[in-house]
Structures are given as structure tokens and as C-alpha cells.
C-alpha positions, 0 to 999 in steps of 0.5 A, spaced: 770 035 773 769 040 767 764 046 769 757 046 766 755 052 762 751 057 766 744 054 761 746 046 763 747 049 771 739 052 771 736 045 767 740 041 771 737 044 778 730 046 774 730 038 773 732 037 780 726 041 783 722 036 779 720 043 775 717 044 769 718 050 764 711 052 764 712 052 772 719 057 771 715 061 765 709 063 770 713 064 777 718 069 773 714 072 767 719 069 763 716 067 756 718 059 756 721 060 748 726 064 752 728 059 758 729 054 753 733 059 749 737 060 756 738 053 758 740 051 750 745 057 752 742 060 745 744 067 746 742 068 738 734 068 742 735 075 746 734 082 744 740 084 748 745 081 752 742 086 758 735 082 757 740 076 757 743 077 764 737 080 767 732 073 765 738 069 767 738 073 773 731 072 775 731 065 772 737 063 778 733 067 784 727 063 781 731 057 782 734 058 789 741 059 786 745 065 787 743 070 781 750 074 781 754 067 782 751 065 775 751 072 772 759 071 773 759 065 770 756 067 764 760 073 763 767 068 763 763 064 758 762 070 754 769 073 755 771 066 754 768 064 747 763 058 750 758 062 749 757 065 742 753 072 741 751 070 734 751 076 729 752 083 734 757 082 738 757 085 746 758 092 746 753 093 739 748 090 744 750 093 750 750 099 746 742 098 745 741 097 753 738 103 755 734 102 751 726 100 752 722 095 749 716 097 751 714 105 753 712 105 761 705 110 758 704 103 754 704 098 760 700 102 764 695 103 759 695 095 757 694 094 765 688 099 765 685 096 759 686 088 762 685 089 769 677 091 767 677 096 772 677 104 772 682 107 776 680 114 779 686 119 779 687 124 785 682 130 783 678 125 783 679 122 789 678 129 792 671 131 789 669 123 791 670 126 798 669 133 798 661 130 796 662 125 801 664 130 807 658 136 804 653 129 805 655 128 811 655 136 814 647 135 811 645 129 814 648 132 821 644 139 820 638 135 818 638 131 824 641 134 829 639 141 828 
């Protein structure tokens, strides 16, 4: 029995749990246009091969498989030329890895501006609770004293 690329493995068990991708999309925060790409093993889709590995990964998790089994997988592919990496090759992509996508400062600040609310910092925490305890000092003056 011939084995099954690592995309066919992960559509086949995908179908199998009665899954769509849109259900895999929400659960692993993986863009469906990638999990299509993963499945059709279009590497050509991915901005490194690192993203690649790291949605397989996830992906695999998602699914109940074991994500190391299938990253190994896919990694003989790689070597073995099943799966073709069109235009850089492996260690021109890899070269790009450390590299990431967004700043960490840009997601914080998007998660600010979506979440809607304001999130005080630790100085103001502290004068929040210094007011508070100066409120509290008053009030016991005034009643008891």
C-alpha cells in the first residue's frame, strides 16, 4: 500500500471526523485558503516552509493526529521530492524564518483596539488603589471616630 502524502492524510482524517474546513479554520486559527493549500500539499501557498510546518502542526493537533509523526512525514517528502517547494528552495526559506510576520507591539495593539475596552497599566492600578484605600481610611475616620 503506497503511503499518502501528508495533505491526503489530514483531508482524509478531516472528512472522516465529518469536519469541514471552515470548522478546522475556527479551532486552529488557520485561514481556510491555507488548510486547502496544506491538504492539496501547495507548499507555493505558505510564506516559509516554518509557517508551513508550524499549520501542519497545528492542523494534526486539531485533528487528534500526532503532529511530530506527520511533520516527519512531511519532511521525507520534502527530502524526497514528493513535494516540491516552487521557487525558493529549503534553506532560502528557512533563511526567512526567524523572521516575524507581524511586530508583537502591532498585535497588541490590534487586540486593544478590537477588544473595545481600555486596559489599565500597573501604575494605574496602583493609584486606582491608593484612592481606594485613602476612601477607605476617610470613611473609617468619619464613622468611627
Amino acid at each position: 500500500m503506497s503511503e499518502y502524502l501528508t495533505g491526503s492524510v489530514l483531508k482524509d482524517e478531516r472528512i472522516r471526523l465529518n469536519l469541514s474546513v471552515e470548522d478546522i479554520s475556527r479551532h486552529t486559527y488557520i485561514r481556510g485558503t491555507f488548510i486547502s493549500a496544506i491538504e492539496n500539499n501547495q507548499i507555493a501557498e505558505f510564506p516559509s516552509l516554518a509557517v508551513t510546518k508550524g499549520f501542519i502542526r497545528n492542523y494534526a493537533f486539531a485533528l487528534g493526529l500526532d503532529g511530530d509523526r506527520l511533520l516527519r512525514q512531511f519532511n521525507r517528502e520534502l527530502s524526497t521530492g514528493k513535494i516540491k517547494v516552487s521557487g525558493l528552495d529549503e534553506t532560502e526559506q528557512n533563511r526567512d524564518a526567524h523572521k516575524p510576520l507581524v511586530q508583537c507591539t502591532e498585535i497588541i495593539d490590534q487586540k486593544r483596539i478590537h477588544s473595545g475596552r481600555r486596559h489599565f497599566t500597573a501604575a494605574e492600578w496602583s493609584i486606582i488603589l491608593i484612592l481606594g484605600l485613602i476612601v477607605l481610611a476617610v470613611w473609617v475616620w468619619v464613622v468611627y471616630l
